[in-house]
Structures are given as C-alpha cells and as structure tokens.
N, C-alpha and C positions, 0 to 999 in steps of 0.2 A: 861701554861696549860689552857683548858678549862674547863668551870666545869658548869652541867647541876644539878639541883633539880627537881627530881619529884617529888609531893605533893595529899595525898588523905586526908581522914577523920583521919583513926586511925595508916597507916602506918603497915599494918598488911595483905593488898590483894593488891589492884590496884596498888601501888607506888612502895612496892617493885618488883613487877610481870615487872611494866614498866620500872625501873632503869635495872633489870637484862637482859630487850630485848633489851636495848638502847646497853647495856653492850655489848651482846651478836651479834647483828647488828657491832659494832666498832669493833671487834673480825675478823667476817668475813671478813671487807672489811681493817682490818690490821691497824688500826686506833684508836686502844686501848691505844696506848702510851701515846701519845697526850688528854688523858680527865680525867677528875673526875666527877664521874657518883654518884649521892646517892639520899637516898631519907626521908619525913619525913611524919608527918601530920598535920593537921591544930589542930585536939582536940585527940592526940597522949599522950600516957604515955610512957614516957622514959623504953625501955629495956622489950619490951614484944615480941615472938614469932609470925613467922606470924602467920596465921588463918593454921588450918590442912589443910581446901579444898585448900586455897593461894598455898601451898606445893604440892597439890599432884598435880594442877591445871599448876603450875609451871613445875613439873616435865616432864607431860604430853608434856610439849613444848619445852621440853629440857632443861630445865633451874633450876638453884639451889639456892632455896630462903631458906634452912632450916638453914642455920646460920644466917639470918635478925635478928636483934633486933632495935624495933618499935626507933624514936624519935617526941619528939614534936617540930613544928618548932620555931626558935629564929630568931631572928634581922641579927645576923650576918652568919645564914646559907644563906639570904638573900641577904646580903652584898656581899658573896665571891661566890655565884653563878652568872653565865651571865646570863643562864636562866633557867626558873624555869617553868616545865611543870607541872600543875594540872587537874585532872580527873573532875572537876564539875563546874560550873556557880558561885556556894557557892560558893569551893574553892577560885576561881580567886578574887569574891568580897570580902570577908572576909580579903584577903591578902593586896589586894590593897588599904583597908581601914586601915587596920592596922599597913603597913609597905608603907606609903605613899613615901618614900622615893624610892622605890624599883618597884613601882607601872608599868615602864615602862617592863620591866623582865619578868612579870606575863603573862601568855599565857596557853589558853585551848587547850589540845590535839586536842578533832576534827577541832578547829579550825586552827591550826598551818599543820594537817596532810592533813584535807581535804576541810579549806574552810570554812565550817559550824561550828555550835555552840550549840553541844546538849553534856548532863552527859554521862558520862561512869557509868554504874548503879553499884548500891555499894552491890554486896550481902552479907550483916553481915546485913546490913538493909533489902534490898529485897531479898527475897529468891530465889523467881521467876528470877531472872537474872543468867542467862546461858552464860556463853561462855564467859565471861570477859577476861579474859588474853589472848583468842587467838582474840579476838576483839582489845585489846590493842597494842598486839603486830603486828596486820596488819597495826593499826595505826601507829604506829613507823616507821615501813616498807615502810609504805606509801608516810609517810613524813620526811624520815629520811633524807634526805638535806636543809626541809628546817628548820627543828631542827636544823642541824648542822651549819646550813650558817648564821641564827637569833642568836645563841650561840656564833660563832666567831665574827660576827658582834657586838654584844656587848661586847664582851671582849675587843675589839678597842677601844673601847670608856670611860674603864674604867680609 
C-alpha cells in the first residue's frame, strides 16, 4: 500500500479538508484500495474536532470531515508515509529540520500540483482567507498524478 500524509498547523482545516479530497479523487478514479490517505499537524493537539467552518466548508464540496480527530505529528507517521504533503513554506521547513531523516518526502502542495511555491492560507489565523478547501482541492485535482506517481515512487525506494 501506499500511504500519503497531509500536514497543516493544527490539523483542524487544511489537512484534513485535503486528506478527504485526496480520498475522494482515489474514489472517483477507483483507486481507493491501494492507499492510506491521513492527516496531522505540525503544532496539533491530539483528538480535537475540526474547526465548525473546516465542516461546513467541507461539506459544501461534498466531503465528510465531521469525525476528524486533530493529531500531532511524530517520527514515525513520517517514517511509514511515502509522502507527505504540507499546506505552507513553515510547514515543509519545520519538518525537514526536525525529521532530518525524512527530509526527502516533505513537498508543498502548490509546488507538487502546480510548479510554484506559495502557502495555502490558514483561516484560524487569517480570517480574510476565503475559499480554502475549494482552492485545495483544485490542487489536488490539479496535481493528482503527480501526487500519486512521487508517492509510488518513493514507496520503491523504501
């Protein structure tokens, strides 16, 4: 099996919004069997609900994040994922500084979906940020092959 980690701040909006479209994209294209899809955070407290808006926000794109419970992430979510997609510039550096070992794995959504290298904005912090899940989930959309092909690809290798 393959196994992908998403990664945001609290594990409460972005991560799980983009584990359940990865989820949901493997679904469509029948491809669900074959992966292990989850998600955590970088400064996460074990076993909290998403955010209400994460839910409704969620819902709004068909998707069902209201049994999420938040994690913080560890060493070996690291270890037993191929790869590990993060929402922010922090993220990526924080990880790769901390789980030096793992450091190859680490990959920015926009960078992986389209090239580029900018946050996916965090609204618990910004308020002003709109449209996040369905931003997320175009990126998913976007770049769901080459998610999938860098994922299997390192699974090879482990």
């Amino acid at each position: 099996m393959t196994s992908i980690l998403f990664v945001c701040t609290a594990n409460r909006y972005r991560s799980p919004i983009a584990a359940a479209c990865f989820k949901a994209e493997l679904m469509k294209r029948g491809e669900n069997k074959d992966w292990i899809v989850s998600s955590a955070g970088t400064w996460a407290m074990d076993g909290y609900p998403p955010m209400p808006a994460a839910i409704l926000e969620a819902r709004q794109l068909g998707l069902d994040i209201q049994e999420h419970q938040s994690r913080g992430i560890k060493a070996d979510m690291l270890q037993e994922a191929d790869l590990v997609v993060v929402m922010g510039e922090g993220h990526k550096e924080s990880l790769q500084v901390e789980f030096r070992t793992y450091r190859e794995k680490v990959v920015l959504l926009s960078e992986i979906a389209e090239g580029s290298s900018y946050d996916i904005a965090d609204p618990v912090t910004d308020p002003g940020a709109l449209d996040v899940g369905p931003q997320i989930c175009r990126l998913i959309e976007a770049g769901f092959e080459k998610i999938c092909a860098q994922a299997i690809e390192n699974s090879k290798q482990k």
